[in-house]
N, C-alpha and C positions, 0 to 999 in steps of 0.2 A: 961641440958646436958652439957659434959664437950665440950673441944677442943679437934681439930681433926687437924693431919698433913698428908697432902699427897704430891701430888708431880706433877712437871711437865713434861709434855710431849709433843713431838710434830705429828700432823698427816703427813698423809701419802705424800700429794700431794705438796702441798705447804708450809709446815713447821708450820704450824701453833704451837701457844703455848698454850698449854689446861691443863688443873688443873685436876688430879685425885685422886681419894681418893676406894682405895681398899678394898672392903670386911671389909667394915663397917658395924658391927653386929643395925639386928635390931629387934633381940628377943634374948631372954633366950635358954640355950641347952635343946635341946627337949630330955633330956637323962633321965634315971632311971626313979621316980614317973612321969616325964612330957614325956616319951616314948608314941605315937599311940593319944597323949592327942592336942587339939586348943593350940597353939606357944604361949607364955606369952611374953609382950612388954620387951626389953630391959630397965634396970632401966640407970638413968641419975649414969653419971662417974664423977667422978675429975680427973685433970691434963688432959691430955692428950693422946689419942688417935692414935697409930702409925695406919695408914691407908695406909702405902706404899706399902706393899709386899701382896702376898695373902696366903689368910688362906686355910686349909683344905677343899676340896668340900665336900657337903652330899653322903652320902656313897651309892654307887652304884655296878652294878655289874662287870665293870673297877677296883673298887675299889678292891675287891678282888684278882684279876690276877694282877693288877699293884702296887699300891699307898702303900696298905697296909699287902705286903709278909712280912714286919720288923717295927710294929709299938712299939713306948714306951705303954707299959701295964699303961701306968698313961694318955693313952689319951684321952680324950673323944672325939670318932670318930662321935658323932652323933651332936657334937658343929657345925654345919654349917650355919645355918641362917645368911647369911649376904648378900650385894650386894654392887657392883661398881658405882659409879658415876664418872661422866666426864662430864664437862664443861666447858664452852667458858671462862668465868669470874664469879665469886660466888658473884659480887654484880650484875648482869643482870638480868634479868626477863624473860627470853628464853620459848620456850615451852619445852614440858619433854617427852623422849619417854621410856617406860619401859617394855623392852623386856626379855620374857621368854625363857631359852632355850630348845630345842625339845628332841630329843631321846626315845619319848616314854613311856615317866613316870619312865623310871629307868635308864639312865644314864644319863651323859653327867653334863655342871656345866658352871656357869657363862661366864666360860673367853672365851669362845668358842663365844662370839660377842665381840672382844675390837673394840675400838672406832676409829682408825683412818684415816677412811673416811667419818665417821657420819659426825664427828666433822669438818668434813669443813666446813659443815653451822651449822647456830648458834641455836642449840636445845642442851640440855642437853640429855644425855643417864645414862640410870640407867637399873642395869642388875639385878637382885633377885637371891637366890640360894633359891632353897625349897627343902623340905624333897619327896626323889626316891624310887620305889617301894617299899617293904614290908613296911618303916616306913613311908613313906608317903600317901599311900593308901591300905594298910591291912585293911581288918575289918571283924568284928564276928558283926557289927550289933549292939553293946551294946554300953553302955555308955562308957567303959575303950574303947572299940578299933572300936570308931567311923566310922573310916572311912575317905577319902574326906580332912587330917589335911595339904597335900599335898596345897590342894586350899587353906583353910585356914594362911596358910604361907605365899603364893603370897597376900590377904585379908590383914592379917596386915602388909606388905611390901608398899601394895599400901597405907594404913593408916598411917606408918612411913613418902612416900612420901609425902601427902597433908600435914603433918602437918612440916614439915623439909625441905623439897626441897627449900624452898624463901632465906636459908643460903648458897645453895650450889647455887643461881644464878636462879631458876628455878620459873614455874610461874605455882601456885598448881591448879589454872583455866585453863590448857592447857596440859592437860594427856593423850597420846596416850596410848592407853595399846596391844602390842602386842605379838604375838609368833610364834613358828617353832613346826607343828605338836602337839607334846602333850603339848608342850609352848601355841600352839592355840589352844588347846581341852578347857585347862584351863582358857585363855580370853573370850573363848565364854561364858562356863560356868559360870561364872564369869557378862557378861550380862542376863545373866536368871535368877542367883541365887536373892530369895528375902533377904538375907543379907546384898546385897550392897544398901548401901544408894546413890541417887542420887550424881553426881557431884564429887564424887570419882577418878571417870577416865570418860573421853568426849567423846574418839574414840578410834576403835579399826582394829586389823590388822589381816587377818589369813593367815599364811605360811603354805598349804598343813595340815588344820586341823581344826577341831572343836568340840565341844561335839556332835556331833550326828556321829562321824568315831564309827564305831561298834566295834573298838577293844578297846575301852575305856569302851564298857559299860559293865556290866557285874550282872548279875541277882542274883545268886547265893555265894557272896563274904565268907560266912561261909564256906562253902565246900572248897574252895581254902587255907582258916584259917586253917583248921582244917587236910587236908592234910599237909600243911607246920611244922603246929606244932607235927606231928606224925613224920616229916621227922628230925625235929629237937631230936628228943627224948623224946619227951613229953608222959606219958601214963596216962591211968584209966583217960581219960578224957569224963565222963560219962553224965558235965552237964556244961555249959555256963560258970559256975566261974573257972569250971576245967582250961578250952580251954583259956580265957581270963587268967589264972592269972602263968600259964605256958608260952604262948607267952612272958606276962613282965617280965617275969624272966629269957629270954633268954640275953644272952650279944648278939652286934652286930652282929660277925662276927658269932658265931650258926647263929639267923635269918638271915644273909645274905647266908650263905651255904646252909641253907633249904631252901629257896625261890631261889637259881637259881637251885636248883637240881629239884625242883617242876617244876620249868621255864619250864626245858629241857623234862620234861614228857607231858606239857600240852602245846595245843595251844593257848589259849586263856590262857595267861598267869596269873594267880592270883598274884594279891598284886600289880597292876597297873593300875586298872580300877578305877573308880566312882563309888562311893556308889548312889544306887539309894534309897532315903530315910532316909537321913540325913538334915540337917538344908540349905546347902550350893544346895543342891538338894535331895527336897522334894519329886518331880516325876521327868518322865524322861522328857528328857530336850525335845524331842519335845511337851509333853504336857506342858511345860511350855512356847514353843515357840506359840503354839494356844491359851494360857489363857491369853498374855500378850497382852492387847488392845494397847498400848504406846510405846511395845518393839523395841529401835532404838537406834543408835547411826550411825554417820556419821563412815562409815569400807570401808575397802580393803580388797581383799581378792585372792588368785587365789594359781594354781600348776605347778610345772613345766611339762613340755609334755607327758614325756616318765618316770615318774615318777613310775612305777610299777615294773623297771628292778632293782631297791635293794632289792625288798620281791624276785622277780624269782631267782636274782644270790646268797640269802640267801637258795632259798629251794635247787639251782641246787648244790651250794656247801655244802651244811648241809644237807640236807635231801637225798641227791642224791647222796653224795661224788663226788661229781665232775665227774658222771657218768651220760648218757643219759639212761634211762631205757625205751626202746620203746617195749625190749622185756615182760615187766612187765605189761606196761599202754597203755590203750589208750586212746581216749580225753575223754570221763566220766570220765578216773581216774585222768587224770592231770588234768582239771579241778574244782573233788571237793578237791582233793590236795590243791590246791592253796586256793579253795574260803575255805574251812577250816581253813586258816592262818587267813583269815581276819573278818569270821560272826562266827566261830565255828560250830557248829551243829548246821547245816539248817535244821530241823527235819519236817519243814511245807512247805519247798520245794520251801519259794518263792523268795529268791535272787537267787537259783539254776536255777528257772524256767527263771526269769529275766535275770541273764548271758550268760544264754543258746543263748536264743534271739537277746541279744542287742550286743553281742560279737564274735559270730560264725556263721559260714554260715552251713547249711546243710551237704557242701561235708567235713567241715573239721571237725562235729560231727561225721561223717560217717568214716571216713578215716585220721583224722588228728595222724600225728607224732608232737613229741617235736619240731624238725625245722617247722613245718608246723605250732602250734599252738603258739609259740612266740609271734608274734607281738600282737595275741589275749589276750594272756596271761597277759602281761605287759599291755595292754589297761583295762580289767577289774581287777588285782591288784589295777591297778592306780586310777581307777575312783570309785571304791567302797570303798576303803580305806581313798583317799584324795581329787577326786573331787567332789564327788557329797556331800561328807558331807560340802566344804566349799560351793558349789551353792547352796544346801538348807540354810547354815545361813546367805547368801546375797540375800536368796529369799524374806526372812520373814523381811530383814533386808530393804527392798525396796519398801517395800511393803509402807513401813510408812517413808521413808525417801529415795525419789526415785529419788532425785538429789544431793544424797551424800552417794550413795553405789557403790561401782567403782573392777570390775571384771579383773583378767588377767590369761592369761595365758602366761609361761616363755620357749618362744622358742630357745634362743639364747644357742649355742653349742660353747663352751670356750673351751680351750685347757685345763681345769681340770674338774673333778666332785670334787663335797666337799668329799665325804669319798673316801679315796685314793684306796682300792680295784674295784673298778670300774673304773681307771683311764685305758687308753686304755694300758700302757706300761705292768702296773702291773694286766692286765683283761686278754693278749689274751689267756688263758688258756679256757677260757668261749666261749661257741658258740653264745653267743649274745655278742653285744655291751650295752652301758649302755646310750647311747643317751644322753637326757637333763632328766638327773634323780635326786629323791627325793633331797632338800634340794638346788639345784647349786643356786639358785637366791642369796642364802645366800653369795655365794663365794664373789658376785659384792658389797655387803654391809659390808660385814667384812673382812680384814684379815686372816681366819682360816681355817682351821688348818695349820699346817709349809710348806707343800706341795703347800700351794697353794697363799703366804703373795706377792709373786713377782711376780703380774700378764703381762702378753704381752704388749705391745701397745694398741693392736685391744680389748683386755681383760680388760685393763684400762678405755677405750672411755667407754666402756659397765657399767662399775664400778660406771665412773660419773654420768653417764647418771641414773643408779638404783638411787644414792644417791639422785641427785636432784626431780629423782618423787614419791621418800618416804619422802622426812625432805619437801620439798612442802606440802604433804599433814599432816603432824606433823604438820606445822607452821599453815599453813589455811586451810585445811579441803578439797583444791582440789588437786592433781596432776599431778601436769603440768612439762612443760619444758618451762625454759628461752632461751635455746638455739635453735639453726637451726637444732637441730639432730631431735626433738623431732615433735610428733604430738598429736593431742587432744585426751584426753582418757575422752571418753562419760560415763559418770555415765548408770548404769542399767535400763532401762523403762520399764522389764517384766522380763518373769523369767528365761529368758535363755542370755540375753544379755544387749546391746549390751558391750563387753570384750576389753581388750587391749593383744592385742600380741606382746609380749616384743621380740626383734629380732637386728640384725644390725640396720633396722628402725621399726621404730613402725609403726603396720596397724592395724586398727578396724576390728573385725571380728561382723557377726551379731547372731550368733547361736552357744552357748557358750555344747550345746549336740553334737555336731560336733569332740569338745576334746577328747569325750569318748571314741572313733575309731581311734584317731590322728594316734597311730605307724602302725595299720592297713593300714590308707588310705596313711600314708606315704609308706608304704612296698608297697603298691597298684602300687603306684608313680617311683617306684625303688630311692625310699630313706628305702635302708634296714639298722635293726636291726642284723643281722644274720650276720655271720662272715663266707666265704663260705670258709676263707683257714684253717678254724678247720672243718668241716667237709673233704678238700680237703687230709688235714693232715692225720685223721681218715683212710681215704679211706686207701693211703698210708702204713698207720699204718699195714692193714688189709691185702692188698695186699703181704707186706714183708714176714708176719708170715703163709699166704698159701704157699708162695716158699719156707719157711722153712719146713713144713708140707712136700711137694712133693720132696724136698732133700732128707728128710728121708726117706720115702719110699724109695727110689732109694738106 
């Protein structure tokens, strides 16, 4: 391999001087013959390397509405494979932490974690870009369009890391492997899959995800192929070679316009799921979570609270137009509304049966309104989507390694959310609030997005505080605090606990099912979700246009 230049930088807090090197390729462009195909290793360079600036993300559905309205027709959009590294010094020996980014398996891209508040302590970070929906997880099933090539990118990133990380400072025995939602569907997986060879990566992290979240999996991935490729213009596709040799003959941006037009038809969106029955996974991951006698790694894992109010304020403004429909629905219909976002067609009735139950009360199946079923709503988005798939893989995960699997949940309410639509300035259109929703833990660990780089005082303490009890457990395997803020977070002994609730101060909770009801028994409590001066508004609203009404008469 040749040489590499990047550049210095300093973090957030304290100025520190830290080494980084941008969007360092570390395979081949998955473009033309190598399209839907396993990523082939970057070949060794001469001269050098510019690693300062960043490259092109993998194309996504951002990508279309932003990046690429005026691309050069000589570009290869699907050249992405690369990742960031940042370190303390490139002769140390640090540990390594290598985070995936989230969004769901189709968007989002590397720089949405930069480094400087990791980087106060002394761990390298390394961020992967992988191949986003259609190209990174389409499949017909077959040899040309596998499936799963998504994972397999993260796979040789982590295999680029052990064998190259010791030049950038880093220490290939000491791999954290983490992620944010579809970032953590794919580390899980990634522990279950028998492709990975031991000692690869040591531990792992899950941010509100893992492979058993239901909107990852997906039974039928042909159907979703074959729809996309009708919608591209594909026809007389009467047999397997049809379907497959039409999709590669698509340029990018056709397959990216057919696959968000299919998006927007289906819920269960195709070309973002896991192939179940491919090399990376053979079955589905819970039976390989019961066939693995040995399956462990020392993990973290947890969700933020109220984590269900970005799927409600996604159907209340998309699905709803930004309209209350009570005259339409009543709780059967919001409720299979929503549980439709997250399992699809419940056809056997029994996540329907189970929400029923674990999420509503009698009077508010009977009688509940949109204001009435909120807090329920956001409680089971939240916990069928992203908590109960991460307490099942710190179940099985504790099972075998039960004084190094370590539970949170992320209570603490900062003066931003990470995606700026939920922020209270740019929400009060919304009759909910958006709480401590999807993804905020991320705010305290990274910088991002631009909304949110300059955090408060009180928002800052919070920031340290995250850093020190994640690069703790990177460095040695426990999470702790050196400081007076901090209290002990007790590794898991069963199956529901005991958790750490991340807050102004930290307190152990013992019954991590408790979560599941969290915005309920908060509303219970009068810590409301609901926003009384849009309905107060509404009222108002209402009231005006009946005096206009009785004017005219008169």
């Amino acid at each position: 391999m040749g040489s590499i230049r990047g550049k210095v930088i300093e973090t957030a807090w304290t100025n520190r001087k830290v080494y980084q090197f941008i969007d360092l390729r570390y395979a081949e462009a998955p473009s033309g013959v190598s399209s839907f195909k396993n990523p082939r290793p970057i070949p060794s360079w001469k001269g050098i390397y510019n690693a300062m600036v960043e490259k092109t993300g993998c194309l996504s559905i951002e990508s279309l509405t932003t990046k690429f309205r005026h691309y050069d027709i000589d570009m290869d959009l699907e050249d992405c494979l690369t990742m960031t590294i940042t370190t303390p010094n490139i002769t140390g020996n640090y540990p390594v932490l290598v985070y995936i980014h989230g969004e769901g398996l189709f968007d989002g891209r590397n720089n949405e974690a930069p480094p400087e508040y990791l980087l106060e302590k002394d761990i390298v970070l390394v961020t992967p870009q992988y191949r986003l929906g259609p190209f990174g997880f389409l499949s017909t099933l077959s040899e040309d369009i596998p499936g799963n090539v998504g994972v397999m990118d993260i796979y040789l990133a982590l295999n680029f890391i052990k064998t190259f990380i010791t030049s950038f400072g880093g220490d290939p025995n000491k791999i954290t492997l983490a992620g944010q939602v579809g970032g953590a569907a794919i580390a899980h997986a990634l522990t279950l899959s028998p492709i990975v060879q031991p000692g690869l990566f040591h531990q792992v992290i899950y941010h509100s995800g893992s492979a058993l979240s239901p909107v990852f999996i997906d039974d039928n991935p042909r159907d979703h192929a074959l729809d996309i490729a009708q919608r591209a213009g594909c026809t007389n596709l009467t047999t397997l070679f049809d379907l497959d040799d039409c999709l590669m003959r698509l340029n990018p941006i056709q397959l990216l316009s057919a696959y968000i037009e299919h998006a927007r038809d289906n819920v269960q969106n195709g070309g973002n799921h896991f192939t179940i029955g491919s090399p990376v996974l053979p079955v589905h991951p819970t039976v390989l979570m019961a066939a693995m006698k040995n399956f462990s790694y020392p993990a973290m894992g947890g969700v933020p609270r109220n984590a269900g109010t970005l799927l409600l304020t996604q159907i209340f403004q998309g699905d709803f137009n930004g309209l209350i429909p009570d005259d339409e629905y009543n709780a059967f219909g919001y409720i299979n509304h929503v549980l439709e976002q997250i399992v699809g067609q419940d056809d056997k009735m029994i996540m329907t049966s189970f929400a029923h139950h674990e999420f509503f009360t009698p009077e508010l199946l009977e009688n509940g309104t949109f204001s009435s079923l909120v807090p329920s709503l956001v409680d089971m988005a939240g916990t069928l989507m992203y908590k109960l798939p991460v307490l099942l893989a710190l179940n099985m995960n504790q099972k075998y390694l039960p004084h190094q699997t370590f539970l949170y949940s992320f209570d603490y309410r900062g003066e931003f959310n990470r995606y700026p639509d939920l922020d209270e300035e740019l929400n009060n259109q919304s009759p909910f609030k958006a709480g401590v929703s999807l993804t905020d833990e991320a705010l305290y660990l990274f910088p991002n997005p631009d909304h949110v780089k300059h955090l408060n005082p009180t928002d800052t303490l919070i920031a340290k505080q995250m850093v020190e009890l994640w690069t703790s457990f990177v460095i040695n395997g426990q999470p702790s605090m050196a400081s007076n803020r901090g209290g002990y977070w007790p590794p898991m002994t069963t199956l529901y606990g005991p958790y750490l609730k991340i807050d102004e101060t930290l307190t152990v909770g013992g019954n991590y099912f408790k979560e599941f009801t969290a915005t309920r028994n908060d509303h219970e409590r009068g810590i409301k979700l609901i926003r009384d001066n849009y309905y107060k508004k509404k009222e108002n609203e209402e009231e005006e246009r009946s005096i206009i009404i009785i004017d005219n008469l008169n």
